[in-house]
C-alpha positions, 0 to 999 in steps of 0.5 A, a space after each residue: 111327730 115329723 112331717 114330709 112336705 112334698 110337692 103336688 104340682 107343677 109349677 103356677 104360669 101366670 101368664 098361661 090362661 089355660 094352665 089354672 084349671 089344670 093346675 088345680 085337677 092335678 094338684 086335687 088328684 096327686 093330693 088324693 095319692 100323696 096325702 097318704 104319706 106326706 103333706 102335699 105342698 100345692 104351689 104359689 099363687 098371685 092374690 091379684 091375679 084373674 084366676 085368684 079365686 080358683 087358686 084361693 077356694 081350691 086352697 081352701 078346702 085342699 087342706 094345704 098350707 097357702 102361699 103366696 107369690 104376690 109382688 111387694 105392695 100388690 096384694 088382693 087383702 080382702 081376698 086373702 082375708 077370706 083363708 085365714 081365721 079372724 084372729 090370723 
């Protein structure tokens, strides 16, 4: 069976403080609608970044795959560690 992936939220800022929180209410809300007919994809986020915590805990109960847009050799493993199984 196909699946349609489509885009539930505008882009991550990580350098605009007050985009974060924002960014996971309007990523929850266009999930409840979209999620009905595809798979919604809910953005990049920093694993190093101050509000890593939100982006990653929202992620994890979203239902959403989890990317990542951390820099080569920045990455907060013990933060990524906590989204996936035990055996990856």
């Amino acid at each position: 069976r196909d699946t349609a992936i489509a885009r539930a939220s505008d882009d991550f800022y990580p350098r605009e403080n007050a985009s974060h929180t924002v960014h996971v209410v309007n990523v929850v809300y266009n999930t409840l609608f979209l999620g009905e007919v595809v798979h919604p994809d809910w953005d990049m986020f920093q694993s190093e970044h101050p509000a890593a915590s939100l982006h990653a805990a929202a992620r994890a109960v979203g239902g959403c795959a989890v990317y990542t847009s951390d820099r080569p050799e920045i990455h907060n493993f013990d933060l990524l560690r906590k989204l996936v199984f035990p055996d990856g």
